[in-house]
C-alpha positions in Angstrom: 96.7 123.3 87.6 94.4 120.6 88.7 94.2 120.1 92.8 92.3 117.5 94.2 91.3 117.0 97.6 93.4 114.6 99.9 92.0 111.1 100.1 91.0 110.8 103.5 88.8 107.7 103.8 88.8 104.3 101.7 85.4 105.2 99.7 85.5 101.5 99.0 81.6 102.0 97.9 80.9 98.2 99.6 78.5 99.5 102.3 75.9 101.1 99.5 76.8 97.8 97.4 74.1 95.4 96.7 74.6 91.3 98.1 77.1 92.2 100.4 75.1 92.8 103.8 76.9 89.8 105.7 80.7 91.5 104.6 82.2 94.5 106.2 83.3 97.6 104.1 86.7 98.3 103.9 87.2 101.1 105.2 85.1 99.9 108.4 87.4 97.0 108.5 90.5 98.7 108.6 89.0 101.5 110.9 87.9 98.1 113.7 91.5 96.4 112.8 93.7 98.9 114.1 91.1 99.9 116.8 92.6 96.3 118.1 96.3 97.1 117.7 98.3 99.4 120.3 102.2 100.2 119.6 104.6 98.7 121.2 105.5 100.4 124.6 109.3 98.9 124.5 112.1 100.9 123.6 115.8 101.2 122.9 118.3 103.3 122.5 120.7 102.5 119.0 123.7 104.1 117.3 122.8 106.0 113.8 124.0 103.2 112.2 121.9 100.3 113.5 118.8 102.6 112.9 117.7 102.0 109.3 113.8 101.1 109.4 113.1 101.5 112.9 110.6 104.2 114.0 111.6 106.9 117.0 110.1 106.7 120.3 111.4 110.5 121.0 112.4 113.7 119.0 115.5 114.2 117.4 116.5 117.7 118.9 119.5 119.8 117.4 122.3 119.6 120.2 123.4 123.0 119.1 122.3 125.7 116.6 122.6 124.7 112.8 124.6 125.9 111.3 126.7 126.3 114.6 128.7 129.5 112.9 128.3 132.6 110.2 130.0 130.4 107.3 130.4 130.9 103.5 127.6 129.8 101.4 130.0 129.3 98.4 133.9 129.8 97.7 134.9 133.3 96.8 136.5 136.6 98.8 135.1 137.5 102.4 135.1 141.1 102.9 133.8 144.0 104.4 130.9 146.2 102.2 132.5 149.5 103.2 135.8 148.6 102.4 134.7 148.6 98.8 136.8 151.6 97.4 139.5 152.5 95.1 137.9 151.0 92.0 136.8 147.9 94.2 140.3 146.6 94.6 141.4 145.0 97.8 144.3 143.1 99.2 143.9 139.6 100.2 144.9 139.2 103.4 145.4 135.1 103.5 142.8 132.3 103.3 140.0 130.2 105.2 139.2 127.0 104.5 136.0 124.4 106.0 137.2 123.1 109.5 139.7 126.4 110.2 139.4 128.7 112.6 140.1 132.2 111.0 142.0 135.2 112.4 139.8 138.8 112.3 139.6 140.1 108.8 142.2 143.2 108.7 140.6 146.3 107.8 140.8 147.1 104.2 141.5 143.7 103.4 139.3 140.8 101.9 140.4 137.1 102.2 139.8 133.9 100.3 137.1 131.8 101.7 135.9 128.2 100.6 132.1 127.0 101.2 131.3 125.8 104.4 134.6 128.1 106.2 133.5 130.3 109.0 133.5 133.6 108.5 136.0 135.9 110.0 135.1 138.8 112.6 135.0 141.7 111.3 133.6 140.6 107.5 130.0 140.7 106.6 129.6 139.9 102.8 131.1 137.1 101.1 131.7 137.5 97.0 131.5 134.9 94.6 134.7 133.9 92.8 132.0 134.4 89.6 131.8 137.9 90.6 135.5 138.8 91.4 138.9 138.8 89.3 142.1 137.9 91.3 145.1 140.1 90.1 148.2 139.5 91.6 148.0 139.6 95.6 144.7 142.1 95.2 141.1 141.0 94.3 139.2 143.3 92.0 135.2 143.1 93.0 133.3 143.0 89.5 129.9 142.9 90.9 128.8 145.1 93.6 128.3 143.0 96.3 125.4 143.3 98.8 126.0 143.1 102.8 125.4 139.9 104.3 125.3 137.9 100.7 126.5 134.4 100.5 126.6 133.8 104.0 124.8 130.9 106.3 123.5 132.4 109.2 124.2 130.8 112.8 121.0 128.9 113.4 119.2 130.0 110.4 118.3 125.9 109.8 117.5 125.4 113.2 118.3 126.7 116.9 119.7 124.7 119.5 117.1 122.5 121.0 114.4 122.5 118.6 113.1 119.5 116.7 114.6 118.0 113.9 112.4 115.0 113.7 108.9 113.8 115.4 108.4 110.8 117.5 106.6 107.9 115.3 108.4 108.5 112.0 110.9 105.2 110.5 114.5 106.1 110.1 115.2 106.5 106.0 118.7 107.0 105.5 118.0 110.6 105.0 117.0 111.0 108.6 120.1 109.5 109.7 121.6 112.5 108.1 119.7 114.7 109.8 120.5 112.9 113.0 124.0 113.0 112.6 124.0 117.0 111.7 121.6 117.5 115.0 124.5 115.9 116.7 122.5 112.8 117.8 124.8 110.2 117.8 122.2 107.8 119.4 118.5 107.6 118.8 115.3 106.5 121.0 113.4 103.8 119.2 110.4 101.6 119.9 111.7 98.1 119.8 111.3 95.6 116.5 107.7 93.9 116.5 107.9 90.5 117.0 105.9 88.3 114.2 104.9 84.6 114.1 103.6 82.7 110.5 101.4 80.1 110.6 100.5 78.0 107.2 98.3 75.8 106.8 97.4 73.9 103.7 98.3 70.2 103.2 99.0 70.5 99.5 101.6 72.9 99.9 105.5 71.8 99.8 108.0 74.5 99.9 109.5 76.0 96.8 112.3 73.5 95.5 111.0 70.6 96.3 109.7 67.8 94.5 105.9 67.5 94.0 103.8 64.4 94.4 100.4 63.7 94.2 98.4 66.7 94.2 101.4 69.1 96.4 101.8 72.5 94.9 105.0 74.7 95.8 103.8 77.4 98.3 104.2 81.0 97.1 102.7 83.0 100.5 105.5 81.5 103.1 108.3 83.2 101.5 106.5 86.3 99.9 104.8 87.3 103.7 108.5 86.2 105.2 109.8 89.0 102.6 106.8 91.2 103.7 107.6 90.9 107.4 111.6 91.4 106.2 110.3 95.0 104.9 108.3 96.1 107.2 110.8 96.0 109.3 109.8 93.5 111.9 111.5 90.0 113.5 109.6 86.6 112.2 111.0 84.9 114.9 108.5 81.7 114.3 107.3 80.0 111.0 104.9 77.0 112.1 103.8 74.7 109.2 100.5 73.3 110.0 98.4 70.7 109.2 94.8 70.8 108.3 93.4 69.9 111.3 91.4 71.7 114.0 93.2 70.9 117.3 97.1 71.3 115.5 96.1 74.7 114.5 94.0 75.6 118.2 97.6 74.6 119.5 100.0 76.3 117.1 97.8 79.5 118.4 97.3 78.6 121.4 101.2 78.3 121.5 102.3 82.0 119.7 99.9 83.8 121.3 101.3 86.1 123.8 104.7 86.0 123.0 104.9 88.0 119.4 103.0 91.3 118.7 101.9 89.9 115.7 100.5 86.0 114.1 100.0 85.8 110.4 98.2 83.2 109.3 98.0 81.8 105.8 95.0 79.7 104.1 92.4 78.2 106.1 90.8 81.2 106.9 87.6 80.3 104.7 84.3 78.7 105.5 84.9 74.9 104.4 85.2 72.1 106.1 88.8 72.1 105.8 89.2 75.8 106.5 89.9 75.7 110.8 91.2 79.6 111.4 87.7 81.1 112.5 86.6 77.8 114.9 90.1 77.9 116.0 89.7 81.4 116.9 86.5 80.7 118.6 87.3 77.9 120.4 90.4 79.4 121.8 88.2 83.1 122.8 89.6 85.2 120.6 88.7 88.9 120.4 88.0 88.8 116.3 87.0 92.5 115.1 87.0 92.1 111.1 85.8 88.5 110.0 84.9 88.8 106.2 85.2 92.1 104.0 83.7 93.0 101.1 86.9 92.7 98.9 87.9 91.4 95.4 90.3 88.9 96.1 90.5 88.6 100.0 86.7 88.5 101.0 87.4 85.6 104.1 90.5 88.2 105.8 90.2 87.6 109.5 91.6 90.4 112.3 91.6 89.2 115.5 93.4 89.1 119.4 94.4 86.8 121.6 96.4 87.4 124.7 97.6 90.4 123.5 98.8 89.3 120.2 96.9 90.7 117.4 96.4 87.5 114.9 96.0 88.6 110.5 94.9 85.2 108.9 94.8 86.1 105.0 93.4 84.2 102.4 95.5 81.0 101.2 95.1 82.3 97.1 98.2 84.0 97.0 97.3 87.0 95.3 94.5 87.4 97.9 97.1 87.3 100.5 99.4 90.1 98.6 96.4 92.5 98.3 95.0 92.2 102.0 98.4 92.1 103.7 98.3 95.8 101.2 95.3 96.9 102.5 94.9 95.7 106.3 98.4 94.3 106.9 100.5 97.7 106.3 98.6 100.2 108.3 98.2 97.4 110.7 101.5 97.2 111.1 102.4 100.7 111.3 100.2 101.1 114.0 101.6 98.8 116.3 104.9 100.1 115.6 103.7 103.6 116.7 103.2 105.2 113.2 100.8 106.6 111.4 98.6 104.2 109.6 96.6 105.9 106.8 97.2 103.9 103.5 99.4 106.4 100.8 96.7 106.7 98.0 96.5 109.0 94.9 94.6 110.0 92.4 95.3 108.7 88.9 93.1 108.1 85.6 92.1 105.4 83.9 93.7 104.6 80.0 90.5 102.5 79.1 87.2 101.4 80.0 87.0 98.6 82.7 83.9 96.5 83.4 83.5 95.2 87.0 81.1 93.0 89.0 79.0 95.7 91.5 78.9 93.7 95.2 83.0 93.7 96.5 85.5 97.0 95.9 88.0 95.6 93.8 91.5 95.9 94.2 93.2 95.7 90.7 97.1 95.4 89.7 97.3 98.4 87.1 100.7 99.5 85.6 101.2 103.4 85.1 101.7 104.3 81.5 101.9 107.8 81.0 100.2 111.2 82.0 97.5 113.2 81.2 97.7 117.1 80.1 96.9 117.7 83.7 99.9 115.4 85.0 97.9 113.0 86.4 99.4 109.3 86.0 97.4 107.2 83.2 97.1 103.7 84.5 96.5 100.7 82.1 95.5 97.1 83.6 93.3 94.2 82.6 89.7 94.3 82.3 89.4 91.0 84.0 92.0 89.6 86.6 92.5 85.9 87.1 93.2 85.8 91.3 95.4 83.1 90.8 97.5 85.2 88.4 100.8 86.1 90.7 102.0 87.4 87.3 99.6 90.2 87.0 101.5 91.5 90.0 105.0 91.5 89.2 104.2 93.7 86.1 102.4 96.3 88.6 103.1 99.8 89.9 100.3 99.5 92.4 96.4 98.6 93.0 93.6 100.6 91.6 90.7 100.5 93.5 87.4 100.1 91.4 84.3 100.8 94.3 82.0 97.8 95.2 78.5 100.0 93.8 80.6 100.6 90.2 80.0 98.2 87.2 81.9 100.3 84.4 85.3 102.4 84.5 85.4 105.0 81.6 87.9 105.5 80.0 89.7 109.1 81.8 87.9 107.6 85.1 89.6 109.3 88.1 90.3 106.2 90.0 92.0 105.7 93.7 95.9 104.2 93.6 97.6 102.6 96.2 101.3 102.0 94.7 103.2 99.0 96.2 
């Protein structure tokens, strides 16, 4: 068996990278991003079933012990050991069912019981009906049975009052499960974050629409709408902005303080048409991460103002799709109270890979197979055209190829971060 350590930091290699002393490293820039984020305070309290995706302010404690009652593990005959005599015959004394409340067993006697039944005073043992043969109005026990056997302890899952969930986690439907058998009918949770989407870019006409001139349909509105859908959170504001300094200082100007977080799209570069960062200036904002040595994304701003926190991604959509991977999840799952560390693994390389030292490189990269150690086997391009949304319908996840690296080998152990 092959065990490798757990990825703790993003090893991005951009800080020992040469040409990049102007760009932050990755992992530095997620590390100062959600230094500027602080979960919501806000909470609510929501039936089980208006819970799906939202992440608990409190414990889930169990409201009594689990299981509640001594019940059968499976269906069979409930007994009692020493009452095994006569050729391990007995007489079955009636039946118990899930949901009944049975009378004492009678001495000498076994009974029928079904899985999940409670089990009767006086037994201690339930048989499998594998292990038994029914003859007539007796039950003949083929297997010596062992005291105790097939038989769910009161509280052996969990005692009344302990936890059944931590603070901080989001609801899977599984968890509701778990809710519902703790007896929580209700759950504490931190209230939905609240997003606003600005884009900017005066070619861009939304998808559907005719193009003139030099328009193109724009791809980030609806993929960072689905994003925000995902994640959980409310867009209640999607501004469409014109490339102009004092429209976008006022579209800010107008969001901030009332959502927990403003995406911004395009713009964010350092042309003259690009007006995020002297937007930002001009209005005082508290900017943390402005530039990052990544492959696509390098101009991804992280800023605050009046208490919203502000992500301006790049305007090249696949730029946009791998920073809002990178600094836009754990970003988010720190202001909803959560724990932020990107979900990385280890997987190998199918072939060689040449890459440009200077930026890490976050790559679309398909798993293909495994290796005789079970380690995933990823295949992806040697060279990936930015502008290529393609690349990442066809993807599993993003490799990471460090900024000081110029050739992946073939077998390579490399770092995956699966969508």
């Amino acid at each position: 068996m092959t065990i490798f350590e757990r990825i703790e930091s993003t090893a991005c290699g951009c800080d020992s990278a040469p040409g990049t002393p102007a760009l932050m490293p990755v992992c530095d820039a997620v590390a100062a991003a959600l230094a500027l984020a602080a979960p919501v305070a806000e909470t609510e309290t929501l039936p089980l079933q208006a819970a799906l995706g939202r992440y608990l302010a409190a414990s889930v404690r169990a409201r009594a012990d689990i299981p509640r009652f001594d019940n059968a593990a499976m269906d069979g005959y409930v007994l009692r050991c020493a009452d095994l005599v006569d050729g391990g015959l007995l007489p079955v004394r009636g039946e118990c069912a899930a949901g009944d409340a049975p009378a004492a067993l009678p001495k000498g006697g076994a009974m029928r019981i079904f899985t999940g039944a409670p089990i009767p005073q006086g037994a201690d043992t339930v048989v499998r009906q594998e292990d038994a043969t029914r003859i007539g109005d007796r039950v003949r026990i083929d297997t010596p049975p062992r005291a105790g056997g097939s038989i769910r302890k009161a509280g052996e899952t969990r005692r009344q009052g302990e936890v059944m969930l931590p603070p901080d986690l989001r609801l899977a439907p599984q968890d509701l499960a778990i809710c519902a058998s703790a007896g929580a009918g209700t759950v504490t949770v931190r209230r939905k974050l609240r997003a606003a989407l600005i884009v900017t870019g005066d070619e861009l006409s939304p998808a559907g629409e005719e193009l003139t001139g030099g328009a193109i349909w724009d791809a980030n509105a609806p993929m960072l709408t689905a994003f925000c859908d995902e994640a959980g959170i409310s867009l209640v504001s999607v501004v469409r902005c014109p490339d102009r300094l004092d429209d976008l200082s006022a579209a800010l100007a107008a969001l901030a303080g009332t959502v927990d977080l403003i995406l911004t799209s395009g713009g964010v570069s350092v042309g003259d048409r690009d007006h995020v960062k002297p937007a930002l200036q001009a209005l005082g904002a508290e900017v943390a991460v402005s530039g990052v040595a990544i492959k696509p994304g390098k101009p991804v701003t992280v800023s605050r103002l009046d208490g919203s926190v502000i992500l301006s991604l790049p305007g090249n959509p696949v730029a946009a799709f791998v920073t809002w991977q990178v600094l836009g999840r754990p970003l988010v799952a720190r202001l909803a109270g959560a724990e932020a560390g990107p979900v990385r693994r280890h997987v190998r390389a199918s072939t060689a890979l040449r890459h440009k030292p200077g930026r890490c490189e976050y790559r679309p990269a398909r798993i293909v197979g495994y290796d005789g150690d079970g380690i995933e086997r990823i295949a992806c391009a040697d060279h990936v055209n930015s502008a290529d949304l393609a690349a990442l319908a066809r993807a599993d996840g993003l490799i990471l190829i460090p900024g000081d690296c110029e050739q992946i080998k073939a077998d390579d152990l490399l770092e995956f971060l699966p969508l």
